[in-house]
C-alpha positions as CSV (number, residue, x, y, z in Angstrom):
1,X,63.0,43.8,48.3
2,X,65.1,45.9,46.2
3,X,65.4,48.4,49.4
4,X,67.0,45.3,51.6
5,X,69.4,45.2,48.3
6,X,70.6,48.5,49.0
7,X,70.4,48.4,52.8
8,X,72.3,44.9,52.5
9,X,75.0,46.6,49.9
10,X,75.5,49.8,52.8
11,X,75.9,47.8,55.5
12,X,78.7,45.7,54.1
13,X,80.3,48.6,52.9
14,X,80.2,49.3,56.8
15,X,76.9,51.3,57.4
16,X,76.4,50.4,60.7
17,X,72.9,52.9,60.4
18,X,72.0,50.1,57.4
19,X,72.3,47.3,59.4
20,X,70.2,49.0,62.0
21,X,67.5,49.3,59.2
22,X,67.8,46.0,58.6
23,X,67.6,44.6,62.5
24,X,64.6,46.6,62.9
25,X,62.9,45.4,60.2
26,X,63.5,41.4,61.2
27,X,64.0,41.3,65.3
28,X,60.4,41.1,65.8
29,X,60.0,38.7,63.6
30,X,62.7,36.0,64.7
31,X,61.9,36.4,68.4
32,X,58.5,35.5,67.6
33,X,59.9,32.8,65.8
34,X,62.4,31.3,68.4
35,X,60.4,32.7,71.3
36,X,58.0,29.1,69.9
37,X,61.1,27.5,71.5
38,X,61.8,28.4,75.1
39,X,59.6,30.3,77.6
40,X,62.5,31.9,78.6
41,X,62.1,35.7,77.3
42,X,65.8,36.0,78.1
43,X,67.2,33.2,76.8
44,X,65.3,33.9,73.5
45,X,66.1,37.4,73.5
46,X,70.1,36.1,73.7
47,X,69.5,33.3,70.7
48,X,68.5,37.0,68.7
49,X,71.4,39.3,70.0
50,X,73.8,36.3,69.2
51,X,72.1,35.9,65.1
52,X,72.3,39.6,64.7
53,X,75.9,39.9,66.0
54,X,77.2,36.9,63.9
55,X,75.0,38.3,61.1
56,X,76.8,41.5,61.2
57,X,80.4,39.5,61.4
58,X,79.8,37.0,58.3
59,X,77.4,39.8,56.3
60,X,79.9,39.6,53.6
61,X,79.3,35.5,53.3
62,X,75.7,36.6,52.8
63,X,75.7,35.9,48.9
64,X,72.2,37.1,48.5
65,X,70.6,34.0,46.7
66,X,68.5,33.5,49.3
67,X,66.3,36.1,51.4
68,X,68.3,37.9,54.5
69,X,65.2,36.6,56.5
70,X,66.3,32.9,55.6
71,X,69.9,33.4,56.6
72,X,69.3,35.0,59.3
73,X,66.9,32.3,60.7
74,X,69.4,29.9,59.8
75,X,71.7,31.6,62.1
76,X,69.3,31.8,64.8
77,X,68.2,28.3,65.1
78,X,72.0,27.3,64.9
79,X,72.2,29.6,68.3
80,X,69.2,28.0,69.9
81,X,70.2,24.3,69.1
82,X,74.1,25.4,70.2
83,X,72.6,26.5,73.2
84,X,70.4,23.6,73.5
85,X,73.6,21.1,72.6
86,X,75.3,23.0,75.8
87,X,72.4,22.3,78.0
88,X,71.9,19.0,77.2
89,X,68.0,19.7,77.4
90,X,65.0,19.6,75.4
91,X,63.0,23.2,75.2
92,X,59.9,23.2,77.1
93,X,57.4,25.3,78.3
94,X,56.7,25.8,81.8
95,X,54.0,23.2,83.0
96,X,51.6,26.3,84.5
97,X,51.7,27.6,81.6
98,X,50.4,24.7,79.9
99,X,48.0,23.7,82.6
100,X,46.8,27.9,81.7
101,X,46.3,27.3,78.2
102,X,44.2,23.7,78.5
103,X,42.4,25.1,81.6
104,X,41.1,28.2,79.5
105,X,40.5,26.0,76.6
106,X,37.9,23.6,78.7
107,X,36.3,26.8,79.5
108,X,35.9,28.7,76.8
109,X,37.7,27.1,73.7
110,X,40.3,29.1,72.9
111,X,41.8,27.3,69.6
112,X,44.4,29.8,69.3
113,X,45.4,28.7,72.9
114,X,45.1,24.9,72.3
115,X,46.7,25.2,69.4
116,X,49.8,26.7,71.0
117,X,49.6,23.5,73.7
118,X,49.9,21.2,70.9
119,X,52.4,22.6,68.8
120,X,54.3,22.1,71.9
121,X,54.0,18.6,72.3
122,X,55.5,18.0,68.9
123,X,59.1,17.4,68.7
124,X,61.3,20.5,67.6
125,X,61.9,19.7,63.9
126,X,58.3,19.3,63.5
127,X,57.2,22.4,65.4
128,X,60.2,24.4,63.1
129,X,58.9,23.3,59.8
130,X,55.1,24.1,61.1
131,X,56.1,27.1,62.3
132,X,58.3,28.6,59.5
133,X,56.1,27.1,56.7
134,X,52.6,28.1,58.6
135,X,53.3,31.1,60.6
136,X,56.3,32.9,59.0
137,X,55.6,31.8,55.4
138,X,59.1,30.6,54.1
139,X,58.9,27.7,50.9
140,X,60.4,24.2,51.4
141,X,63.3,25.1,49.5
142,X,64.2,27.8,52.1
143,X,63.2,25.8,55.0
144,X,65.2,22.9,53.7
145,X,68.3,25.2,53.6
146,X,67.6,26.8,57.2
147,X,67.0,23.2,58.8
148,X,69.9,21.4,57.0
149,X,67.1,18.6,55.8
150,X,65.8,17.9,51.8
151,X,63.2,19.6,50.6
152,X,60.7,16.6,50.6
153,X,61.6,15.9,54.1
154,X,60.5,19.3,55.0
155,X,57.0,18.8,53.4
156,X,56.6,15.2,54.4
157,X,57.3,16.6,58.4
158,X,54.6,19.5,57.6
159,X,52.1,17.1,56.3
160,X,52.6,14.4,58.8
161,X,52.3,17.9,61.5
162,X,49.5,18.8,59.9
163,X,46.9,15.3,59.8
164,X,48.2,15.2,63.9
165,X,47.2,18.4,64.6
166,X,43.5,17.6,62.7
167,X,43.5,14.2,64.6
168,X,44.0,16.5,68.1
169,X,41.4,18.8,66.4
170,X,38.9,16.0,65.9
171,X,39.3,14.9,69.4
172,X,39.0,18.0,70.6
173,X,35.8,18.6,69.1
174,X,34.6,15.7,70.1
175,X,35.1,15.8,73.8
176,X,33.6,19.3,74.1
């Protein structure tokens, strides 16, 4: 933490080698993120060039009382729902696939796959809070700041995500 201090500090004082440092250390990690949101590779890839870029524009607005990581997810879901706003469309993933991942699953249960199936199905709040609580491991405090909701809203969405996802477990089981 205290190195991403320093490397933060260089690259607003214009270290464009720092700010390198620092995209290398967090592009895997918010394509992963956003890639949970369009199975378009390209269009993900552009939500990421477009967080870093404004990142590196506003870097001095970053006040550093939250984590970089935060920010700059905050900045890349703003991208992806611009992006989404200009579409006019709600992100999907292609229906083959979908029809992959539950035809492998009736085969040879795959949770890791089904589980991916579902967390498509849930609307796009609910699959961000999962996601960034679950899988990336930010608190409530910083997903509440990321999402622009309260902080009990954010755990109310995960728990409600949560007993769905173990009522589609249950039913799972029981159909196998």
């Amino acid at each position: 933490m205290h190195e991403e201090t320093e490397l933060l500090q260089q690259a607003k004082s214009g270290s464009h080698a720092a700010f390198r440092v620092l995209y290398d250390g967090h592009v895997v990690s918010l394509f992963r993120f956003l890639k949970q949101f369009s199975s378009d590779r390209d269009e993900v890839q552009d939500w990421v060039q477009r967080a870093f870029i404004k990142a590196y524009e506003k870097l001095e607005s970053f006040d550093g009382r939250s984590r970089f990581s935060s920010w700059l997810f905050r900045i890349g879901i703003n991208e992806m729902k611009m992006d989404r706003r200009r579409e006019m469309t709600i992100p999907m993933v292609s229906s083959e696939n979908d029809e992959e991942a539950v035809m492998q699953s009736t085969d040879d249960f795959h949770w890791k796959e089904v589980m991916g199936t579902w967390l498509y199905e849930l609307e796009t709040i609910k699959r961000m809070v999962f996601m960034l609580y679950e899988v990336e491991g930010y608190s409530h405090a910083e997903i509440a700041a990321m999402l622009n909701i309260g902080e009990s809203t954010s755990r109310s969405i995960l728990s409600r995500t949560k007993r769905w996802l173990r009522d589609k477990w249950h039913t799972e089981e029981t159909s196998i």
